[in-house]
C-alpha positions in Angstrom: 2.4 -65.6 43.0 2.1 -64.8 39.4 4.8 -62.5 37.6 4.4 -58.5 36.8 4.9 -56.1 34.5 7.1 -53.0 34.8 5.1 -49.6 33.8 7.8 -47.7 31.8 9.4 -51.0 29.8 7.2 -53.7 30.3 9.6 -56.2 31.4 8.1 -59.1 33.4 9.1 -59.0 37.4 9.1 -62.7 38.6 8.8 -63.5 42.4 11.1 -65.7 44.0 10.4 -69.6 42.9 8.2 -68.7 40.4 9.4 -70.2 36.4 11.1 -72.9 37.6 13.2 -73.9 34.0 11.8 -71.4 32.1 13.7 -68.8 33.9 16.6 -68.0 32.0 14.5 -67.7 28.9 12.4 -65.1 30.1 15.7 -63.0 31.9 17.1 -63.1 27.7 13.8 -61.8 27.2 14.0 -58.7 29.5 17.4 -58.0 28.9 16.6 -58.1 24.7 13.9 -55.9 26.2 16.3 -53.4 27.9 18.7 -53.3 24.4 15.4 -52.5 22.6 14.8 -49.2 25.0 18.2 -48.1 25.5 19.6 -49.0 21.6 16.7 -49.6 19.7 16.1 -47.9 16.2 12.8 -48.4 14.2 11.6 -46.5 11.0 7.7 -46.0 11.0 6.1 -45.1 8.2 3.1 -42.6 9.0 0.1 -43.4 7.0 -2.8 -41.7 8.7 -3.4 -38.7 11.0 -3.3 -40.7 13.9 -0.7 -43.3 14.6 -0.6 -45.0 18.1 2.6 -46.5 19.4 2.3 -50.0 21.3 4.2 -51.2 24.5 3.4 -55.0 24.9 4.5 -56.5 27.6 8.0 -58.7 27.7 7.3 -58.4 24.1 9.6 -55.6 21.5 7.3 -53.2 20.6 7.5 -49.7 18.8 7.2 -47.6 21.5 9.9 -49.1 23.3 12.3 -47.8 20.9 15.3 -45.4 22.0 15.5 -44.0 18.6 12.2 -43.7 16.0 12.5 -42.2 12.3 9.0 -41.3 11.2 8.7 -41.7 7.8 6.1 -41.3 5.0 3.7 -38.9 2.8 1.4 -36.6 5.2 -1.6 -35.1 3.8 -3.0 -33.3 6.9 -2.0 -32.8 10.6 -1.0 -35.7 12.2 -0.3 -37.0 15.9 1.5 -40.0 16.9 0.4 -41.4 20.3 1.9 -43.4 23.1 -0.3 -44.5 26.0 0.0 -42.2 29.4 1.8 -43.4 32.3 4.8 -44.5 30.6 7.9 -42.3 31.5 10.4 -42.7 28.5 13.4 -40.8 26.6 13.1 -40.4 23.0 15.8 -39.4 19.9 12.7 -38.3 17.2 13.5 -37.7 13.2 10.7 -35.9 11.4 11.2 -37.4 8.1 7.7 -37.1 6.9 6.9 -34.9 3.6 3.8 -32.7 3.1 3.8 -29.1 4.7 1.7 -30.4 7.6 2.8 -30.5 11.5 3.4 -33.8 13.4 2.7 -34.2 17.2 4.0 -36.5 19.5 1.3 -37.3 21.9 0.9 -38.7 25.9 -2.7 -39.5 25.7 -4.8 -37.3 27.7 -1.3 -34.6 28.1 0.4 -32.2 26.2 2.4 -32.5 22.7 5.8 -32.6 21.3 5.1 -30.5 17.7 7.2 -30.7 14.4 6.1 -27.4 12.5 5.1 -27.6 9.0 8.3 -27.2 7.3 10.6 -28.8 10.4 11.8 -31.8 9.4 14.3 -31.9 12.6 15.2 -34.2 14.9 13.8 -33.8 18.7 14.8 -34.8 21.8 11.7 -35.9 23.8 11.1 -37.3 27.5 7.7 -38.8 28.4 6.6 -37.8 32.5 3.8 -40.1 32.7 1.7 -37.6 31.8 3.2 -35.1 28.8 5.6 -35.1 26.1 8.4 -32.5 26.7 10.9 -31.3 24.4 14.7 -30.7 25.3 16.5 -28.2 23.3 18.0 -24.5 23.9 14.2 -23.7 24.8 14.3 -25.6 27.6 18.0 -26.1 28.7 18.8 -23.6 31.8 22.6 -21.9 32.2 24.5 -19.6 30.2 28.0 -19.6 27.7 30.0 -18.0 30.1 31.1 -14.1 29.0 34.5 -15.4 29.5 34.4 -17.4 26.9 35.6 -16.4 23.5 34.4 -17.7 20.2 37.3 -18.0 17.8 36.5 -16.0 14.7 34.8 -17.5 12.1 33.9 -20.3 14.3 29.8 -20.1 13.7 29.4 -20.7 9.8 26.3 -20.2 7.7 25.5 -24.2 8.1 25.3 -23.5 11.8 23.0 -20.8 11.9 19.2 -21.6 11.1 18.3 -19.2 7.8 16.4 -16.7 10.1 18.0 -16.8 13.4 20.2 -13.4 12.8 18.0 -10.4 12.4 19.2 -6.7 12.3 17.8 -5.7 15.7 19.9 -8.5 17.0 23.0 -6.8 15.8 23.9 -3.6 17.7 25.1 -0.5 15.9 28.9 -0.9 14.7 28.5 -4.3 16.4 30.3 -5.6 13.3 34.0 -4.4 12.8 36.2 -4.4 9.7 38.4 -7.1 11.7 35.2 -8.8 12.4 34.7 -9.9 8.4 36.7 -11.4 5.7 37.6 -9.5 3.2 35.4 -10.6 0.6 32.0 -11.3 2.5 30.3 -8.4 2.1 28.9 -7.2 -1.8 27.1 -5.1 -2.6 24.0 -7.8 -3.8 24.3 -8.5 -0.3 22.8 -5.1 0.6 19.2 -3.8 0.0 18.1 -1.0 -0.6 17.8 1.3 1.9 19.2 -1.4 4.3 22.2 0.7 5.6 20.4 3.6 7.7 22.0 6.3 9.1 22.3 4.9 12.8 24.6 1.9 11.5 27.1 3.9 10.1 30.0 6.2 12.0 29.4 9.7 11.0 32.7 9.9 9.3 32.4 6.7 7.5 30.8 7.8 4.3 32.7 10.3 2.1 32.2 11.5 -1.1 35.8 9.6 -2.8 34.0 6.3 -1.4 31.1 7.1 -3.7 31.7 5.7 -7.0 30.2 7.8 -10.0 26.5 7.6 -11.3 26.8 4.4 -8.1 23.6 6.6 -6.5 20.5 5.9 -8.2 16.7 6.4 -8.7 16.3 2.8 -6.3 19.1 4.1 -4.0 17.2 7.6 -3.0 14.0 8.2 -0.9 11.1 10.4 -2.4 10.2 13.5 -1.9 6.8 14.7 -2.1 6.9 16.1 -5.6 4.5 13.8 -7.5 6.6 13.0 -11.3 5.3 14.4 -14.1 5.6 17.5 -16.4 5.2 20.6 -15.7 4.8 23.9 -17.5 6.2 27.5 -16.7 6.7 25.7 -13.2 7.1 27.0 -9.8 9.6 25.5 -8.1 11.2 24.9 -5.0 14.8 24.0 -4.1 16.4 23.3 -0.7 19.9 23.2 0.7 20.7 20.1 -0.8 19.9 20.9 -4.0 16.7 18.7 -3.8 13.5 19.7 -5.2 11.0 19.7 -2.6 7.7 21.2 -4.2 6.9 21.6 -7.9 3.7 23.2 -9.7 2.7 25.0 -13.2 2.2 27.8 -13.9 -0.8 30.3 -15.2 1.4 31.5 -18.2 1.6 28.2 -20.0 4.9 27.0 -21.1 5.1 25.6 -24.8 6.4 28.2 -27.6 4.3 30.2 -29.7 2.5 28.5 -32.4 0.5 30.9 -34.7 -3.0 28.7 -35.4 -5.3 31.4 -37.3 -4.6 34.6 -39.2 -7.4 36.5 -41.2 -7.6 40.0 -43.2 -10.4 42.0 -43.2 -13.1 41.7 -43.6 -13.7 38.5 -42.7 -15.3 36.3 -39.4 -15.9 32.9 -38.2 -15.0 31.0 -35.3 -11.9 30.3 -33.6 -11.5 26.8 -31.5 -8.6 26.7 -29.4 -6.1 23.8 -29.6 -6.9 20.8 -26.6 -3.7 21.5 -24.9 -3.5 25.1 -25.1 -4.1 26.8 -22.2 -3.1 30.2 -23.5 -3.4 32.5 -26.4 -1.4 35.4 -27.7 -3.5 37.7 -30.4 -2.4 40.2 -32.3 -5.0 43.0 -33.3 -5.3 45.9 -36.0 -8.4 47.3 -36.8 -9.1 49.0 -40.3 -8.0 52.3 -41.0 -10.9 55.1 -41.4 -11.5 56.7 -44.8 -10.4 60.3 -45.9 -12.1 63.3 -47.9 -12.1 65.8 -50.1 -14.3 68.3 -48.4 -16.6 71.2 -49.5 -14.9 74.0 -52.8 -12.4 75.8 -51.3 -11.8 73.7 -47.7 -9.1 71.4 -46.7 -9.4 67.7 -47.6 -9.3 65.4 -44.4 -7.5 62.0 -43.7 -8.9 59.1 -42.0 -7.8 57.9 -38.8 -5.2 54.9 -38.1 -7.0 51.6 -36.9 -6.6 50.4 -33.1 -4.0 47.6 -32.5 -3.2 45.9 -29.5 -1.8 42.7 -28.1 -3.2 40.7 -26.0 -1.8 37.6 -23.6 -5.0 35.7 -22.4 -4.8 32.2 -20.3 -8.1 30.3 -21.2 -9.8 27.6 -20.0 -10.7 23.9 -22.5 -12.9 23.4 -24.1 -12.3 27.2 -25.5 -14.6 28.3 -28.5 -15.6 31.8 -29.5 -16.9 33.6 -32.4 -14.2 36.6 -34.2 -14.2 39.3 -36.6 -12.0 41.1 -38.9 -12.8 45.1 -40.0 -12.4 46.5 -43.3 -11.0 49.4 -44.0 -13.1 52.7 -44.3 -14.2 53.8 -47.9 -12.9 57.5 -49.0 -16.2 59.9 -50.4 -16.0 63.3 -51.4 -17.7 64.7 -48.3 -16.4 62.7 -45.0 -14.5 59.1 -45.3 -15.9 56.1 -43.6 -14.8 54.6 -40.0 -12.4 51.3 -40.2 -14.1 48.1 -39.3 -13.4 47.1 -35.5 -11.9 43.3 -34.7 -12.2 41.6 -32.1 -12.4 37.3 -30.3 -15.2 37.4 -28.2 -14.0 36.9 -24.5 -10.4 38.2 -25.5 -10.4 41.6 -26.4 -11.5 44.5 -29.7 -9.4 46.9 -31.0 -11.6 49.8 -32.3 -11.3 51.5 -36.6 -10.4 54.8 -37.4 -12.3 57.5 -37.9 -13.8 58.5 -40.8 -11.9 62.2 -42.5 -11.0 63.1 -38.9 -7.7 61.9 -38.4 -8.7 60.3 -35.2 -7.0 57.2 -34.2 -8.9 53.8 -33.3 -8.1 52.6 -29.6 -7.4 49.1 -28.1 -9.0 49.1 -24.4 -7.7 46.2 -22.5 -4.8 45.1 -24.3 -1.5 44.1 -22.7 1.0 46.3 -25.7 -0.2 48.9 -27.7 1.2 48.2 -31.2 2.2 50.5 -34.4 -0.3 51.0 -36.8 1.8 49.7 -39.6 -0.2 49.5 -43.2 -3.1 49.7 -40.9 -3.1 53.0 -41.4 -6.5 55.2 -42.7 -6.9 57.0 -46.0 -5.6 61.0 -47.1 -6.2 63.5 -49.2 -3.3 65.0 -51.9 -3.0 66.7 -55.2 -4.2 65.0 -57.8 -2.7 63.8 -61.1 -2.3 66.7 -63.5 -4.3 64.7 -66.5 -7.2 64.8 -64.1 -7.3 68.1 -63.0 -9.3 70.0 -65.9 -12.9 69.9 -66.4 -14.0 68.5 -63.3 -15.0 71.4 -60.7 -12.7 73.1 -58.3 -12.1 70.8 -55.6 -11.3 67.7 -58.2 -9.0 70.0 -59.6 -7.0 70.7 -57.0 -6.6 67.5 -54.7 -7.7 63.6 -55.1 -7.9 60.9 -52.5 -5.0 58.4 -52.1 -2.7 56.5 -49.5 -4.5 52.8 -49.5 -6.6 52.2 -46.6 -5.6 49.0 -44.3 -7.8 46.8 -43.3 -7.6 44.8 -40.3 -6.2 42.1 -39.2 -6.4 39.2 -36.7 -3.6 36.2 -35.5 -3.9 34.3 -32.8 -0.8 32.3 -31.5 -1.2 29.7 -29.4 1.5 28.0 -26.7 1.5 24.2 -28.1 5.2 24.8 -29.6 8.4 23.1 -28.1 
């Protein structure tokens, strides 16, 4: 009867009085075989994406290995087979470069996968049908709660880059006693990264709080957006934190005076781009006084209008303006002062004419003083003058100067 093969190794099974004088040979050759599974170490280079291990029989082969180092440059995914029904223990090394996964392979069964970036070692055990992994994945039990870990005994080279998250570490889980001395800094600690459940309530005081150590990066916003803001409205709460912030309709930059005219005169006044409110002084022209009829009174003329007025406008702002005159003086009656005014602001009205009547301002936010806008009055006149020229030349002439108006416009674009 002719000699087998064992599944799992390979090694040839002789019958009794079979190989008569070639036995021993063959025994060396099984027990060579055994060494091979239980010691053996091979480095195989992987140079394609799929790589099949061989078990020959009573012959070393690759896959009999106990120990296999894959080596070599991967350029895609790539899986390493060995033939189904062979039940096996492996010791695997990834040493393979490229970020690309490796899989260890039963035919027709389930894999053993190296991720892209593990480069580990594995240990595997073939059930005829899969490849399994053993490791803390698969192991069953526990580390018994009564037994302590000395401190410091789990390093940083222990512990896989990621394995210790914060929601793995229980609030105040980590003591004082728990850390040396040195191992926390403050590079250590992003921001934001210490929230308010970590820390006691009475752990954080103000003398642990170095100065200017709080910063821009260090606080959480608010909903104020940042920017600028003018005559703002503001809101504050019991922190001291601003919480809402908004201009105001009055503006906010200082006075800047951008047009002044006399009268008479007219044009057009263009607001500044980023004005957004104008303060304009007003004075009309001063009416003109008179002499009057032989033997009556002389009259004066009336004081011009003035007013000030505080007007928010909108850009693009644009309107025409005018400047009075101040009224003429005549014999008979005096002439009204000349009225100014911006279109879509305000007027101040002129004096009256040898009536004494004042010029109003309607809409103005102050009524000013008349100053030199003043109208025109009647007096004695000089005595070189008096002779020779009818009786009510002889007895009074016109003075006082008339004012005429005037216009400036200040603008709040100052700082």
């Amino acid at each position: 009867m002719a000699s087998s093969f064992s599944t799992d190794l390979k090694l040839e099974l002789m019958v009794t009085g079979e190989n008569s004088g070639t036995w021993g040979d063959k025994t060396n050759t099984n027990l060579n075989l055994v060494q091979q599974a239980i010691a053996g170490f091979e480095s195989i280079a992987i140079t394609s994406t799929n790589t099949t291990l061989v078990m020959t029989d009573a012959t070393i082969s690759n896959a009999r290995n106990a120990v296999i180092e894959f080596t070599g440059t991967i350029t895609a995914n790539a899986t390493v087979f060995v033939a189904s029904g062979i039940e096996k223990t492996y010791t695997i090394k990834n040493s393979t470069t490229g970020a690309f996964t490796l899989a260890l392979n039963q035919v027709g069964g389930s894999s053993v996968i190296w991720g892209t970036t593990d480069k580990k070692i594995k240990q595997v055990y073939l059930d005829g049908t899969n490849a399994n992994t053993i490791d803390l994945s698969t192991l069953g039990g526990q580390i018994s709660t009564s037994t302590a870990l000395a401190d410091f005994v789990i390093g940083p080279n222990e512990l896989d880059t990621s394995s210790v998250t914060s929601v793995k570490i229980a609030s105040f889980a980590v003591t004082s006693t728990g850390l040396d001395t040195s191992a926390v800094t403050s590079v250590k600690i992003a921001s934001f990264a210490v929230t308010s459940g970590a820390l006691d309530t009475a752990s954080v005081t103000s003398v642990k709080i170095a100065a200017a150590a709080v910063g821009p990066t260090q606080l959480q916003n608010t909903s104020v957006t940042a920017g600028s803001f003018t005559t703002a409205s503001i809101t504050v709460d019991a922190q001291g934190r601003i919480t809402s912030a908004a201009s105001g309709s009055g503006g906010g930059g200082a006075g800047v005076l951008t047009l002044m005219a006399d009268g008479p005169s007219s044009g057009t006044y263009t607001a500044s781009p980023t004005a957004n409110r104008i303060m304009v002084y007003m004075y009309a022209g001063g009416g003109g006084g008179f002499l009057g009829p032989c033997c009556s009174p002389p009259g004066g003329g009336g004081n011009g209008g003035a007013g000030f007025y505080n007007k928010p406008i909108a850009q693009p702002f644009s309107q025409p303006y005018s400047v009075g005159a101040g009224g003429n003086h005549n014999a008979n009656s005096g002439n009204a002062g000349g009225s100014t005014t911006i279109a879509n602001v305000g007027t101040v009205n002129g004096g009256s004419g040898g009536a004494a009547t004042p010029g109003n301002q309607p809409g103005s936010n102050v009524t000013l003083t008349y100053g030199s806008r003043s109208g025109g009055s009647a007096g004695p006149a000089p005595a070189n003058t008096k002779a020779g020229i009818g009786m009510a030349l002889t007895e009074f002439s016109l003075n006082r100067q008339v004012g005429p108006g005037h216009l400036a416009v200040y603008e709040n674009i100052g700082t």
